[in-house]
N, C-alpha and C positions, 0 to 999 in steps of 0.2 A: 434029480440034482437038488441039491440044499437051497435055500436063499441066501446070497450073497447079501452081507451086511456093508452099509456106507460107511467109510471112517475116513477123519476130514485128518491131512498131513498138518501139522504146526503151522509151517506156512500158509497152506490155505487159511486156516481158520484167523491168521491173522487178518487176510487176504480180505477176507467177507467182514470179520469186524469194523477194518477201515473202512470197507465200502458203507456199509452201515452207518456208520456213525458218520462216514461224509456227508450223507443226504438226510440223518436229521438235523446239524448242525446248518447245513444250508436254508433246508427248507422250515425249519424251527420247528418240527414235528418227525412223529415218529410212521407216521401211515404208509410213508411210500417206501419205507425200510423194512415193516410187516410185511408188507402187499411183494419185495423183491425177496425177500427169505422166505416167504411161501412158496412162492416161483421156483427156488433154488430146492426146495425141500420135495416139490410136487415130482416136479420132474428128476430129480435124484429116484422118486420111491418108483416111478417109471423104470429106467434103469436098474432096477435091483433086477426089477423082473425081465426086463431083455437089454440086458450089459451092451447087447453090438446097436443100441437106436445111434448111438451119438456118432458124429462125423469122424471116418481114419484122419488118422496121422500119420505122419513119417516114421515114428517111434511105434514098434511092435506093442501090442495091447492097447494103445493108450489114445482116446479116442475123447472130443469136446462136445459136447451139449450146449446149444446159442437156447440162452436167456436172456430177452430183452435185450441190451446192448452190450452183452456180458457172454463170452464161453467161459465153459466151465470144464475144465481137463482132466479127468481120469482114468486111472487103469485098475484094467480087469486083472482079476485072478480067479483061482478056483472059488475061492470063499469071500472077497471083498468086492469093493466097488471102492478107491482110494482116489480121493479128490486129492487134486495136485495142484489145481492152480487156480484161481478166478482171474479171469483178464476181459480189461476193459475194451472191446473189439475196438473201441475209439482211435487207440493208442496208433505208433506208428507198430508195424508188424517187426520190421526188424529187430526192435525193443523183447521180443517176445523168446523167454525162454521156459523151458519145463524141468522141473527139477523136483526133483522129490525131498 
């Protein structure tokens, strides 16, 4: 089987730049926004190579990876690994939807 390639949905990727930019603007630095987009990248390139590590869902294929205080929602296919969503585990759960 091929290696399935990461590609982040629009939403996501807005998803992570807010996060980002929330925690250098608070912490007036950029380190602990390196040190969570590594995090987010490491265990993604995890996931290339066994798509089913991340916890089921309800939702057929589509399965979260717990990043620090952070899941990370995507679905499998034959050839991708499609991030869908960053969500802050913080949140009330009801708040919580998945959408592509």
């Amino acid at each position: 089987m091929a290696k399935r390639k990461v590609v982040w949905t629009i939403s996501a990727e807005i998803q992570l730049q807010s996060t980002l930019d929330f925690f250098i603007n608070r912490n007036k630095s950029v380190n602990y926004s390196r040190k969570l987009y590594k995090n987010f990248l490491k265990v993604l390139k995890t996931a290339e190579k066994n798509p089913e590590i991340g916890i089921k869902t309800k939702i057929e294929n589509v399965r979260g990876l717990i990043i620090d205080d952070y899941i990370l929602f995507y679905e499998i296919s034959e050839t991708m690994i499609l991030v869908l969503k960053i969500w802050d585990s913080r949140q009330n759960p009801e708040k919580l939807d998945i959408v592509k």
